[in-house]
Each structure stands twice: as structure tokens, then as C-alpha cells.
Legacy VTK file of the C-alpha trace (Angstrom):
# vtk DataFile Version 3.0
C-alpha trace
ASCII
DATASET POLYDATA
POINTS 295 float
6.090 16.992 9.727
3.139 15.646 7.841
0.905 13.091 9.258
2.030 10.662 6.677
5.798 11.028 7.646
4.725 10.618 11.059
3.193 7.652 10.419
5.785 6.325 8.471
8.633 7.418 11.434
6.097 5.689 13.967
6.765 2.182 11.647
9.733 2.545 12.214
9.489 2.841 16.325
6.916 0.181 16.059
8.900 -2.638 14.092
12.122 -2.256 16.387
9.842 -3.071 19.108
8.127 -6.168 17.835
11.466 -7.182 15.978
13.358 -6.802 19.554
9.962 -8.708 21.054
10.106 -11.653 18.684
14.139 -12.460 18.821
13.499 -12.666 22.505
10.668 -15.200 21.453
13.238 -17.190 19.719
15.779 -16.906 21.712
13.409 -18.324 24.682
12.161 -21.037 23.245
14.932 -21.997 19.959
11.559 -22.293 17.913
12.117 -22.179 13.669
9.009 -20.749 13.525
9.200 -18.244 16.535
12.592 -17.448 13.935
10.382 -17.342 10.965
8.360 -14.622 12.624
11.693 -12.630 14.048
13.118 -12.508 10.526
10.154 -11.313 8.963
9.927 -8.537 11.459
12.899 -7.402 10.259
12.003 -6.932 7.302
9.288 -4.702 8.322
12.122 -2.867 10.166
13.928 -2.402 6.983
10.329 -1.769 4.674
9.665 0.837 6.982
12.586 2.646 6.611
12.385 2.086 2.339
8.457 3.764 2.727
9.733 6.754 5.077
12.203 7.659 2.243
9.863 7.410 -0.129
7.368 9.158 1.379
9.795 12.164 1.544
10.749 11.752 -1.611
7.317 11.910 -3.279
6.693 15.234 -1.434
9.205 17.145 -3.077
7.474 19.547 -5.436
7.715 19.365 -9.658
11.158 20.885 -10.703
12.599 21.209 -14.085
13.499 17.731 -14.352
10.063 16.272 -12.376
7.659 18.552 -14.003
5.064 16.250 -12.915
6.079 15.537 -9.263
7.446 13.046 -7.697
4.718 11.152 -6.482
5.360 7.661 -7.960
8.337 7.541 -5.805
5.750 5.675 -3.092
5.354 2.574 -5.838
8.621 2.009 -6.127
9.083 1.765 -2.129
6.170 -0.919 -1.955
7.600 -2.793 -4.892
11.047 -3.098 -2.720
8.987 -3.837 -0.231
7.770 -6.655 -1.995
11.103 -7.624 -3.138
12.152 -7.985 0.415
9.009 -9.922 1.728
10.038 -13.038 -0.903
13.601 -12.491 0.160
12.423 -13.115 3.313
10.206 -16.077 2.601
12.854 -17.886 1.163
14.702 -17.442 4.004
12.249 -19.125 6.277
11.802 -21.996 4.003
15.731 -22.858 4.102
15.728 -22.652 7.642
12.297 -25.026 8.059
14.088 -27.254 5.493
16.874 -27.828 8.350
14.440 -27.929 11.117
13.206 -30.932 9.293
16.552 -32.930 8.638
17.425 -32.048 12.519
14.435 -32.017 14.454
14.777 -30.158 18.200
12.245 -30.205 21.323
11.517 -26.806 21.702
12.948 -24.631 25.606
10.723 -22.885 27.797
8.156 -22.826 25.023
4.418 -21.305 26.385
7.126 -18.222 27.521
8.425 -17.405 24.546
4.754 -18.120 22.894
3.735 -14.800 25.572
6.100 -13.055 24.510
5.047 -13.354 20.319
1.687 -12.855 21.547
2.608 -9.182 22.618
4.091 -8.878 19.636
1.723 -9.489 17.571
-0.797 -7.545 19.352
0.893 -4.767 18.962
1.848 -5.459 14.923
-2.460 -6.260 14.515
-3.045 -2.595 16.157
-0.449 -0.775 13.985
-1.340 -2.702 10.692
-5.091 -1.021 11.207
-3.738 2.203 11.899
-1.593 2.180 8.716
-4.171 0.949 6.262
-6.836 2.777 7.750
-4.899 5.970 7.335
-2.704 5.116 4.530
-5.741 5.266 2.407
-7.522 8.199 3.756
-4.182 9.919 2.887
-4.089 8.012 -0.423
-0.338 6.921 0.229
0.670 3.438 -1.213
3.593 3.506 0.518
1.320 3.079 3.869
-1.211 0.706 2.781
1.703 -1.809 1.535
3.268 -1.258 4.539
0.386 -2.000 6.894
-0.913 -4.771 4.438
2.495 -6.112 5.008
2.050 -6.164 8.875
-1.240 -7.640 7.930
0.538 -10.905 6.773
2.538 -10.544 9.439
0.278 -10.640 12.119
-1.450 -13.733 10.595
1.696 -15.609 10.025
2.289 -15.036 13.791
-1.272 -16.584 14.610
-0.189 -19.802 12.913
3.054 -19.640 14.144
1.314 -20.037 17.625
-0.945 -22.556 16.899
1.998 -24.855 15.121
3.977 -24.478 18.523
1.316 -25.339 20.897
0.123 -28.000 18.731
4.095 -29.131 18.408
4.224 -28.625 22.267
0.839 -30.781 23.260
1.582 -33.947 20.648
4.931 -33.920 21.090
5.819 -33.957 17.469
9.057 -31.232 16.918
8.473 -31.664 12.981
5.750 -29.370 13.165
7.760 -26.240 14.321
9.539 -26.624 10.899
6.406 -27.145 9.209
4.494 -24.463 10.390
7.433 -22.503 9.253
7.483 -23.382 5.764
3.557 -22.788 5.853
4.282 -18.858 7.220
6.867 -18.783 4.149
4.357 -19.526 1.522
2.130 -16.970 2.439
4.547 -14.501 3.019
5.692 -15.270 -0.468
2.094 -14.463 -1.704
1.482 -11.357 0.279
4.890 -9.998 -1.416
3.649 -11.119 -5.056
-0.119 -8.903 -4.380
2.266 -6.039 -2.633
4.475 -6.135 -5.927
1.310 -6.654 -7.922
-0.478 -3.524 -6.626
2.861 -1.371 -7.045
3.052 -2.522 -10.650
-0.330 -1.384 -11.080
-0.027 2.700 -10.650
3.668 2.632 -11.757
1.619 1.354 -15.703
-0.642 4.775 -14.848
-3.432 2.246 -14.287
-7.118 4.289 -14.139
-8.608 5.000 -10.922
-11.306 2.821 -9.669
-14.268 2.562 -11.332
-16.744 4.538 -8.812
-14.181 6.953 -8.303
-14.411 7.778 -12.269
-17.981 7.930 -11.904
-17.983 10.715 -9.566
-15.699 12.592 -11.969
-17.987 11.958 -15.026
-20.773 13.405 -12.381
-19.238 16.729 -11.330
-17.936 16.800 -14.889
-21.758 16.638 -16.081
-23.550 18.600 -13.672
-20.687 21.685 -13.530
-20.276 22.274 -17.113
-23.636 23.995 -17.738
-23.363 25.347 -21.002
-20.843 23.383 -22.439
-21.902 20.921 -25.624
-20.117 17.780 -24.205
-17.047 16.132 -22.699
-15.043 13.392 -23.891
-12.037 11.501 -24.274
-12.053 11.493 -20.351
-8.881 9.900 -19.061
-7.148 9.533 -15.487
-4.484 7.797 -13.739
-2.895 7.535 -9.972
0.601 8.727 -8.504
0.830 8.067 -5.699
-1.190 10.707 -3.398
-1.946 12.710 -6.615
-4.774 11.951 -9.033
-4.380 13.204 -13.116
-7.132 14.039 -14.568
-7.625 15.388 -18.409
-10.543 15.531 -20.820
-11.590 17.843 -23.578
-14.627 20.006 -23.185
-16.501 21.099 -26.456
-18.111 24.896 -25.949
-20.775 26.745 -27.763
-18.463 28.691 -30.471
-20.083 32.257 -29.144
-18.782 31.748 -25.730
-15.997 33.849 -24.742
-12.750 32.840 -23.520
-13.155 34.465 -20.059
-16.601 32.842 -19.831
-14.991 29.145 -20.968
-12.194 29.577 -18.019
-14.684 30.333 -16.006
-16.641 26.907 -16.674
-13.099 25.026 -16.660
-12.632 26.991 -13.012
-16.275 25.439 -11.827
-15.543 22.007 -13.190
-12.393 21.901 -11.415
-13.364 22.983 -7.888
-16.171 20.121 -8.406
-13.574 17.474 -9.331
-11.832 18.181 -6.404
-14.443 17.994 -3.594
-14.345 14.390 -4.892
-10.632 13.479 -5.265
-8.217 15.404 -2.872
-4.638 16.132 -4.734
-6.691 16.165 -8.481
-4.271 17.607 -10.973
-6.511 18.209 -13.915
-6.649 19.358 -17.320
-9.181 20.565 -19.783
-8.517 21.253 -23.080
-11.258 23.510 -24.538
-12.508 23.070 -27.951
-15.592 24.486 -30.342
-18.383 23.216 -31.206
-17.203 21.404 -34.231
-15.037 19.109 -32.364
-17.606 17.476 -30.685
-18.086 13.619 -31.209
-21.398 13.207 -29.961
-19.893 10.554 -27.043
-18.498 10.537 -23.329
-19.859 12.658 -20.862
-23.993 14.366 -21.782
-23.823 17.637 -19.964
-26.870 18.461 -17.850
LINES 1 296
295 0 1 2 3 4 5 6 7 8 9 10 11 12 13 14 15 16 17 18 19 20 21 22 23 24 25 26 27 28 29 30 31 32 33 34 35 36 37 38 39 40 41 42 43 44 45 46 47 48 49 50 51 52 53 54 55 56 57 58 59 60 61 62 63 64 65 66 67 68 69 70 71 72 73 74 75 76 77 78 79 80 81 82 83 84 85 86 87 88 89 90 91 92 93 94 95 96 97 98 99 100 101 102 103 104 105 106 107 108 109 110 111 112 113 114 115 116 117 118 119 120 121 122 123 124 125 126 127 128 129 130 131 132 133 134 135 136 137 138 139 140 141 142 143 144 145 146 147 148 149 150 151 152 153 154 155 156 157 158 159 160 161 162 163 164 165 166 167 168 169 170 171 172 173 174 175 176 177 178 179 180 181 182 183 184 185 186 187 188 189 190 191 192 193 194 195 196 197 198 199 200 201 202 203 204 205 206 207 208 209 210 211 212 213 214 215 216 217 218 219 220 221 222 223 224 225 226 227 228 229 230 231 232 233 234 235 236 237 238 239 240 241 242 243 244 245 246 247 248 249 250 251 252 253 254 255 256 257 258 259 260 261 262 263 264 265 266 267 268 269 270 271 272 273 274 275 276 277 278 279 280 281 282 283 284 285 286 287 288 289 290 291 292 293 294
């Protein structure tokens, strides 16, 4: 098993413990916004679950239908993910909308606040693990998923503070209005999840220092070339396309130009793990005079 499936298996384990955590919360102290933060957790649950499949799914290799991988399949599990974050919001905000027409003192209250505390501890140490390590393995599907645990966590901070300040003024509207604040963020931390998604699935470019490493190995490795140019990339995923034409001295021999494309490569790809690249080789005559100067 790779360490991203791992990871993704261990959200799983992780959000069935904080979900079971948090309805024990609830059920302790009857709070909306102790439920807020139990039905958001199960969303992770069920996020989790969407990223794992993903995650295998974007490891299969190219076939005959797939000829360039699978590796988008990630987006699509961050935009459900997404999806089911609003879902979720809304959810919240028609249940804060009846905590405000019926108003209840909350039971047992600084219990069931413990008890969400361990919760979210747990949630904040996850959440690092998955971001930090969802983008060393450059897997979407991980950073939405720990970005989503992000919002989490932080909805469960003000969660606490509306019941202890609900608690020590005596004022039960404030459980249901706390909730409905945890719902609008939610709602915009599933709009940016969407948002990023959206982003590789329209073969958006990779980041702009991340090109200029390219155009660097791309310069310094093509010694005896004329130029490159019309230098394009995009993100799937874990993988990285790359493709650019590189003009050639007509003399040079075909071995001796696959050997260059060979150098350029290996170069590319002490930069950006997973590069699948491309060079199309042309003579001198093509060149445009623009893009990348070769040193």
C-alpha cells in the first residue's frame, strides 16, 4: 500500500473517531452547535471514503481508453467533497433556524464541551498531517481533505466559545447562533475546496516558480540547442505534463538530439517528481527567436 492510500485509509479511522467523539458531545449536552460540529464530522467520514477511492483510482496506469492516466480522478473526489461540505452547511443552518424559534438551556454542558475538545484535538493533528503530506505527495485529494478538517477544527473552536459564552450569560439563543456562524464558513471552505478542484480539472498551469525552474533546467541542459519555446504545462493530479519544442542546429544528428532531449528530461525531473514530458524537436529554421535563451 502506498503512503498516500495509507493516509487516506487512516482518514477514514480518524473521522469515525471524532464523528463517534462529537455525537457523544451532543448527545451530553443537546447543544445545536455541538450538532453542527457532529454532522460535519460526518461528512468528513463520508469525504474520506470519496478521496480513498479516488486515490485508487488515479493510480491505475494509462490503458487504451486512459492513454493519459487517470490522475484527474483526485479532482473530481475534492469537488464531491465540496459538494458535500455545502450540503452540510445547509444542514446546520436549518437546524440553527429551529434552535432559534425554540430556544433550549443546554444539559451537562462543560462535559460535553471536554469531550469536543478531544475531538478536535485530534481533527487539528490529523488536518497537519494530511496537508503537510498531501502536498509533498502532490495529491489533491489529501490537501482538500485535510483543508477540510482545517475548517473543521476552527468551526469547533467557535463552537466552544458560543457554548461557554451561551453557558456564562445565560442566553440559549447563542447556541443556535453560533451554529449558523459554523455554517457560513463551512459553506465558504466548500466553495475554495470546489474552487481549487475546478482549477486542475481546466488543465490550469503550474505555479509560477515551479515553471521557472522548468524554464531553468530547460536553459541550462540543452547546451547546443538554438532555443526553446512554446513551453506549456498543466497538473493531474500527482502527475505534472510538460511539452515544448526545442529548435537544434540542422547538422546535429538524431542520436545526438535524443541525447539532449534525454539530459533535459532527467533535469526537469529533479525538479517536479511524476513530470510526463514532451519535446518535439525541430531545425533550425523553426526557431522564433522567443521563450526559453539556451545557455
Amino acid at each position: 500500500m502506498t503512503r498516500t492510500m495509507q493516509l487516506a485509509t487512516g482518514s477514514i479511522v480518524v473521522g469515525l473517531v471524532v464523528l463517534g467523539l462529537k455525537l457523544l458531545s451532543w448527545q451530553m449536552t443537546g447543544s445545536i452547535a455541538l450538532f453542527s460540529d457532529a454532522l460535519e464530522s460526518t461528512v468528513n467520514v463520508a469525504t474520506a471514503i470519496a478521496a480513498l477511492i479516488a486515490i485508487r483510482v488515479a493510480a491505475r496506469p494509462a490503458d487504451a481508453n486512459h492513454p493519459y492516466g487517470h490522475h484527474k480522478a483526485e479532482f473530481f473526489s475534492a469537488i464531491i467533497e465540496g459538494a458535500l461540505i455545502i450540503v452540510a452547511a445547509l444542514l446546520i443552518l436549518r437546524e440553527a433556524w429551529h434552535g432559534f424559534i425554540t430556544p433550549r438551556v443546554l444539559d451537562a454542558p462543560l462535559s460535553g464541551i471536554a469531550v469536543n475538545m478531544l475531538a478536535s484535538v485530534i481533527n487539528a493533528a490529523w488536518c497537519w498531517i494530511l496537508i503537510r503530506q498531501g502536498r509533498r505527495l502532490r495529491s489533491p485529494a489529501l490537501v482538500a481533505d485535510g483543508k477540510h478538517l482545517l475548517s473543521d477544527v476552527i468551526s469547533s473552536v467557535g463552537v466552544t466559545i458560543g457554548v461557554l459564552l451561551a453557558i456564562e450569560t445565560g442566553w440559549p439563543l447563542l447556541d443556535p447562533g453560533m451554529a449558523a456562524i459554523v455554517a457560513l464558513n463551512i459553506l465558504w471552505s466548500g466553495w475554495k475546496v470546489m474552487e481549487e478542484s475546478l482549477s486542475g480539472l481546466m488543465d490550469e498551469s503550474v505555479a509560477d516558480d515551479t515553471l521557472r525552474k522548468v524554464r531553468a533546467a530547460i536553459s541550462t541542459e540543452a547546451a547546443g540547442a538554438v532555443e526553446a519555446h512554446d513551453l506549456r504545462t498543466r497538473h493531474a493530479g500527482q502527475a505534472t505534463f510538460i511539452e515544448f519544442h526545442l529548435v537544434v542546429p540542422g547538422a546535429l544528428s538524431v542520436s545526438e538530439a535524443h541525447t539532449m532531449c534525454d539530459r533535459v528530461e532527467t533535469a526537469i525531473k529533479t525538479v517536479i517528481d511524476n513530470a510526463i514530458i514532451t519535446i518535439h524537436v525541430e531545425p533550425e529554421e523553426k526557431a522564433k527567436h522567443s521563450g526559453i535563451v539556451v545557455l
